[in-house]
N, C-alpha and C positions, 0 to 999 in steps of 0.2 A: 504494500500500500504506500499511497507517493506521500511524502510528510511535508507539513506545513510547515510555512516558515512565515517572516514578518518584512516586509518592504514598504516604501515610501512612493505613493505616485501622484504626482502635480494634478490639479482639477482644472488646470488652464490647456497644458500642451498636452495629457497625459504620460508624460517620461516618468517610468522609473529608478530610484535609486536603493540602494540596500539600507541606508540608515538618516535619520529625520535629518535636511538642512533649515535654515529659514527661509533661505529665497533660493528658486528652483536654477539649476544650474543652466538649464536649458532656454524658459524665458524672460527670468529673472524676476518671477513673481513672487511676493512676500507671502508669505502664510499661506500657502495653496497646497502645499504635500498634505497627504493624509495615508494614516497605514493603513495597507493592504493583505491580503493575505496570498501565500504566491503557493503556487504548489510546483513544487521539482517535477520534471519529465520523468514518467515512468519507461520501464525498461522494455516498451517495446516499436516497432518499424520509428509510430511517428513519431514515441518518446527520445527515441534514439538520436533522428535525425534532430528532433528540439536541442537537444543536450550537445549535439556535434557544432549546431549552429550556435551554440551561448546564448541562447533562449529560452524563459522560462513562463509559465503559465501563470497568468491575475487569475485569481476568483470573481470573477461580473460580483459588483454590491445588485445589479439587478437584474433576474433573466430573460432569455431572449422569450418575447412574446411570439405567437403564430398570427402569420399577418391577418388570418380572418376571424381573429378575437380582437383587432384593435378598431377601434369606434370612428369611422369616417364622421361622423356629423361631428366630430369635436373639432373638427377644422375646417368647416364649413365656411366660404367669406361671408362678411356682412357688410353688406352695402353701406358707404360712407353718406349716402345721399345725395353724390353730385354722380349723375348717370357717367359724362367724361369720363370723369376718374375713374369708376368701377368700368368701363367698359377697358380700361389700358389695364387695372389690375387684378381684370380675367372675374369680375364679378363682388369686388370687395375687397376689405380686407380681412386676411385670414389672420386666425387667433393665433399668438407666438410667432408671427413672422416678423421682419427687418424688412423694412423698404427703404431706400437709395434715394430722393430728389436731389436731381444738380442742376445747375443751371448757371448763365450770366449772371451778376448785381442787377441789381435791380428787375428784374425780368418778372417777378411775378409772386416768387418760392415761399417767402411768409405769408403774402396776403391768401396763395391758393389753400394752406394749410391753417392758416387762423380759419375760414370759409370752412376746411371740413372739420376742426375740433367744434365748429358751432353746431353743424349738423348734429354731428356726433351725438353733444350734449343734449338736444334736442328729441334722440331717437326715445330714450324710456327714461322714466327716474333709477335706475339702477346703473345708464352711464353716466359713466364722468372724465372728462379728458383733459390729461396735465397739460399745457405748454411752457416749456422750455426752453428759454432766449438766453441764448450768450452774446448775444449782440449789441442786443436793445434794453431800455432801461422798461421795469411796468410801464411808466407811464405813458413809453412811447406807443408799446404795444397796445395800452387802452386807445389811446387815440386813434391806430388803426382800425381796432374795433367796433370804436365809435363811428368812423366816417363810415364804414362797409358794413353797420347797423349787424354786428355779427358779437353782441353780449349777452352771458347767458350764465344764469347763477351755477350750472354745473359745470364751467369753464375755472379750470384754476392755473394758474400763472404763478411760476419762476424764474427771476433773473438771478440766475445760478451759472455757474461754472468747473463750478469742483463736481467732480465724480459721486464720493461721497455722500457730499448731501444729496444730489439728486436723485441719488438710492434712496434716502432716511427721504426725500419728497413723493416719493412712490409709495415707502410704506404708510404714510402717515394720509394721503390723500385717497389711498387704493384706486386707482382710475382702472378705466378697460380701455382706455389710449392714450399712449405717449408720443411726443413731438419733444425733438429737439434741433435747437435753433441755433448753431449748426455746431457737426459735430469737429467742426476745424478748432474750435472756441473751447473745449470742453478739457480739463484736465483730468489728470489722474495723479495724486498728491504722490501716489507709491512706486511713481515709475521717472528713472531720469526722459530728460527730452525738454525741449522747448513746447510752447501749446502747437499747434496743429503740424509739429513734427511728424516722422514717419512711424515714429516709436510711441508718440501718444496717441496720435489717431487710429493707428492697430490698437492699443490696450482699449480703450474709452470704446472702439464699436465693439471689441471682444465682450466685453463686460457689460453693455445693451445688449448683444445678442443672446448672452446667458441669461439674465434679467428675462428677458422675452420668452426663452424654450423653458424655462424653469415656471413662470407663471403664468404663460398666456397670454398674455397680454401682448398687443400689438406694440409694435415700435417703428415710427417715420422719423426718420433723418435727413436733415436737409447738409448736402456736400456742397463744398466750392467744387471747381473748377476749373483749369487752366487756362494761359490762353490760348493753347490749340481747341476748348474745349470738352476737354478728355476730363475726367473726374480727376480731382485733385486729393495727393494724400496715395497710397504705396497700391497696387496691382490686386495685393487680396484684399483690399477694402472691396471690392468689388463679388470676392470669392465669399467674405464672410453671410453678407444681408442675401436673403429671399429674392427681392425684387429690385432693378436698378430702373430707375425713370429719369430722364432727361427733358427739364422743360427748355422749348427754345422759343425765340422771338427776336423779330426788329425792332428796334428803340424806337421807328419811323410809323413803328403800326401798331395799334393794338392787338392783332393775332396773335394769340399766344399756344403751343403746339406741346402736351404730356406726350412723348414719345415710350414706348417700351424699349429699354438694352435688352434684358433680365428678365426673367418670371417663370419661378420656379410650379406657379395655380394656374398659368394659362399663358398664351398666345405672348412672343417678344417682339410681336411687330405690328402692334396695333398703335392706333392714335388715335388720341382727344382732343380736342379743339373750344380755346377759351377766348374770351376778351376781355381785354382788360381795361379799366373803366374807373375815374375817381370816385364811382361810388362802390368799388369790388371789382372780382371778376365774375364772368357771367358763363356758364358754359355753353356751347355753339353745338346744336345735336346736327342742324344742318350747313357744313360750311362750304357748299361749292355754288351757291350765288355769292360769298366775296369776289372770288378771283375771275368773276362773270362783269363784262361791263355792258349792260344795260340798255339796249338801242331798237329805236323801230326797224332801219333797215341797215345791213352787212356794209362797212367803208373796207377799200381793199386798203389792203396789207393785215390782214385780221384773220386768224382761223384760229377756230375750240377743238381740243384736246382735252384729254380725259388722262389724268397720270393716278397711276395709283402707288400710295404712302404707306407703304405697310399692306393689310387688308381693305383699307377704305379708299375707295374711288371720288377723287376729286376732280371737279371741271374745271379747267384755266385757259386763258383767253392769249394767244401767241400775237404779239403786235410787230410789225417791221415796217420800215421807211429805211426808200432806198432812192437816192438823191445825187447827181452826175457833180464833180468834182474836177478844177482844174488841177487838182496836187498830182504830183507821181504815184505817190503812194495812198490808195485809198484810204479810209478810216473804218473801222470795223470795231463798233460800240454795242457790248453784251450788259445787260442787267435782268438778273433772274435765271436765267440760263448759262449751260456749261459751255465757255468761249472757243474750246477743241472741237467739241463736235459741234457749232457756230461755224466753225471755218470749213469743217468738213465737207458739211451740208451744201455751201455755198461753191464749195469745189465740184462736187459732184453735181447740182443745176446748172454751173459752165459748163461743164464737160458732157454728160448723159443727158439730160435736157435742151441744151443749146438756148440758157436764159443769159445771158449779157449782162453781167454785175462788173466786172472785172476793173472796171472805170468808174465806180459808182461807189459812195459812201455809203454805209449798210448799218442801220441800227437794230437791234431785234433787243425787245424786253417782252418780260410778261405784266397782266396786271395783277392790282391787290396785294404786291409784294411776293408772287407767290416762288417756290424756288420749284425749276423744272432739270433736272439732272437725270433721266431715265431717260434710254434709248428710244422707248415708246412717241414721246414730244419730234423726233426729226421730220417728219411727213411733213405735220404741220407749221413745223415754221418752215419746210421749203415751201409751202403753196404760199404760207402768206407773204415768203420774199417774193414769191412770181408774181401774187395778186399785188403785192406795190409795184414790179416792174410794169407789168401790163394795164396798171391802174381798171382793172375788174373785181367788182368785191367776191368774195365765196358764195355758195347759194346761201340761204338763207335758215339755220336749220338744222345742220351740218357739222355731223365732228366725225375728225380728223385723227386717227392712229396709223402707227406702224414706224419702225425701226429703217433708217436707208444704210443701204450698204454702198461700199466704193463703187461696187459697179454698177450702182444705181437700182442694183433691187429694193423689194421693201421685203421686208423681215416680217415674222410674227414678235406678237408680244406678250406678254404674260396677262391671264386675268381678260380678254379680252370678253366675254360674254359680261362681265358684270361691270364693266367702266360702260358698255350699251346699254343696257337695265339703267343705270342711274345717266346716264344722259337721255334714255326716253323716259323716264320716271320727270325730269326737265322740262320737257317738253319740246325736243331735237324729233325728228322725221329723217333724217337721211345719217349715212354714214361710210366713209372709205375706210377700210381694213385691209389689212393683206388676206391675201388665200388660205382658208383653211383654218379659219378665223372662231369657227365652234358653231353650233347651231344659230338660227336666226329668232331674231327680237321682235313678237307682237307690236304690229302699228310703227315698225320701224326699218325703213328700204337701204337695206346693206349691200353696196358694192367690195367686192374683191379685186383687188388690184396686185400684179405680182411686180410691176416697174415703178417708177415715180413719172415716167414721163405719161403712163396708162393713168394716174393719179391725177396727173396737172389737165389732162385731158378729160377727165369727165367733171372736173371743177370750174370747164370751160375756162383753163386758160391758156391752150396750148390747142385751139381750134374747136371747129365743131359748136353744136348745140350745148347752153351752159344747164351743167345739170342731168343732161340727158345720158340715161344709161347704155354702154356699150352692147350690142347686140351678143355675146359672149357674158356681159352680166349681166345675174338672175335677180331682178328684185323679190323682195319677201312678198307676197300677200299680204 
């Protein structure tokens, strides 16, 4: 029979050592050994090979369950109450999880998170939701609350920064959500490091994420940043938390965009769409009339495209002006779109097309701010550089996908049945896609096109009747 012995193993890294230190050799945590009981390898195949390897057996203080005795509904999410949110973090938030917000200054992160501890508070008399500011003083924090009318007597507020206390503020408030603001700000009195070093910021989410699996209790942290806008603070801050969310935005706009990194309860590539407003932010359930500009009838240089951001299909309006130029060197001015495949685009309508820019100043933006970086957008801004060359507007009605290639094919692209659902959900009637494009959309006349020049042609700008379907394309019924 294999005999017990006594060992020492960390509750932070789990290393073991043979006899009690005070602070662990491994992560240099103070008071975290606790003894264990180790049992030596017995003497047989795998005992053997244990003993050959210098390894020895822990006794679990808890044993392994069978997964169909553990109780899904204990981790069931629970709606924040702002639909956005729950739709990026897969329906809720889940009980004892970490989630991640990062973002630019000023972009959004306290006021989106004071907004749901209000919810929160609001859901039953049994919540109650800490927040936790290392930034800002109470009083600045009431003031936000006051402008964004988001007070609520089961709202409690700390401007804290020690580790410590914001434990003894957990136990003493008992909340079922925490928020802290931010955890770049936040020390830990027992660990050397400067505040949002790389050694505090690992301990301090360590030490929330044990807080969290230990009681259940959710936990939101709000991350700086970089300026490449990479989350700021060491690689497995990322590994530690459940969920990483990225808010972004233009200083220039109010859109503001919870993207999913991360999501360990669901989908890492959805998006929620807010605005932000001096009296709060507002969540946006429908946001592809922004990036729509509004008009009774089509001006050329103009074509709608349908880009999808993740799972959600959004419509954006591609704008170009193209204007003849004494200089040698034309000018080529991009905003909202990727400037390489801008140049691309316009190489292959000189060359495969036979459209005449080569002399001509070229501007192409989108509207709304919107950002278009997905191969899917190339069709569309080559028609609308034709439709300013030719000065023809588009039909009317009319979106535009599909990927160009050098030699002037169009490509498939991803998701194309459902960027048409929500462009005739809009109220669009017509559509160019590449071939082979997926089934076809009630109440909506899809052409297939396998060139750009077959593209520019049924747009009426490269001959022909405008609009009229090629005897080879099959409209829908």
């Amino acid at each position: 029979m294999a005999k017990a012995k006594s060992n020492y193993r960390c509750s932070e890294c789990k290393s073991v050592v043979p006899k009690w230190v005070g602070r662990c050799p491994e992560c240099d945590t103070w008071g975290s050994m606790s003894e264990v009981s180790v049992v030596a390898p017995v003497a047989s195949r795998a005992g053997a090979s244990l003993a050959k390897a210098g390894s020895a057996a822990v006794l679990p203080t808890t044993p392994a369950t069978p997964l169909t005795q553990i109780d899904s509904q204990s981790t069931k999410a629970k709606p924040t109450g702002i639909g956005e949110l729950d739709r990026v973090l897969g329906g809720g938030v889940v009980p004892g999880s970490v989630v991640l917000l990062a973002g630019e200054p000023g972009v959004g992160k306290s006021t989106l998170l004071l907004e749901v501890v209000y919810r929160w508070a609001m859901r039953s008399p049994e919540d109650r939701a800490l927040y936790v500011t290392g930034e800002e003083s109470a009083g600045q924090v009431r003031l936000r609350a006051d402008r964004t009318n988001s007070v609520h007597e089961r709202m409690y507020l700390a401007a804290e920064n020690d580790l410590a206390t914001i434990l003894g503020h957990v136990e003493q408030v008992k909340p079922t959500l925490v928020i802290v603001d931010s955890v770049q700000t936040m020390l830990a009195a027992d660990v050397d490091g400067v505040v949002g070093g790389v050694t505090q910021v690992k301990a301090v989410t360590s030490a929330l994420t044990s807080l969290a699996k230990s009681s259940g209790i959710p936990v939101l942290l709000i991350g700086h940043v970089t300026k490449d806008g990479a989350v700021a603070g060491p690689r497995s801050l990322e590994h530690l938390v459940d969920v990483v969310l990225h808010f972004e935005g233009d200083k220039h706009s109010t859109l503001r965009m919870v993207r999913g990194v991360k999501n360990r309860f669901g989908a890492a590539d959805e998006v929620g769409c807010f605005e932000l407003t001096e009296q709060g932010i507002n969540e946006i359930s429908d946001p592809s009339g922004l990036f729509l500009h509004h008009r009774e009838e089509m001006v050329e240089g103009t074509a709608v495209t349908v880009m999808m951001d993740g799972k959600r299909p959004l419509l954006g309006e591609v704008q170009a002006l193209v204007a003849p130029t004494p200089l040698p060197t034309p000018r080529r001015a991009v905003s909202g779109l990727d400037t390489a495949r801008v140049a691309m685009v316009l190489a292959v309508l000189e060359r495969r097309a036979g459209v005449s820019i080569a002399k001509a100043d070229v501007y192409a933006a989108t509207v709304g701010g919107m950002r278009m970086t997905e191969p899917g957008a190339d069709l569309a801004l080559a028609i609308a550089v034709t439709s300013a060359v030719k000065g023809k507007p588009v039909p009317k009605g009319m979106v535009i996908l599909g990927e160009v290639g050098l030699a002037g094919e169009v490509r498939r692209v991803a998701g194309v049945n459902r960027r048409l659902i929500e462009a005739a959900r809009l109220g669009f009637t017509s559509a160019i896609v590449p071939v082979d494009s997926g089934p076809n959309i009630p109440g909506m006349r899809v052409n297939e096109v396998t060139t750009i020049a077959e593209a520019l042609t049924y747009a009426g700008l490269l001959g022909g009747k405008q609009g009229a379907p090629r005897p080879k394309l099959t409209p829908v019924k």
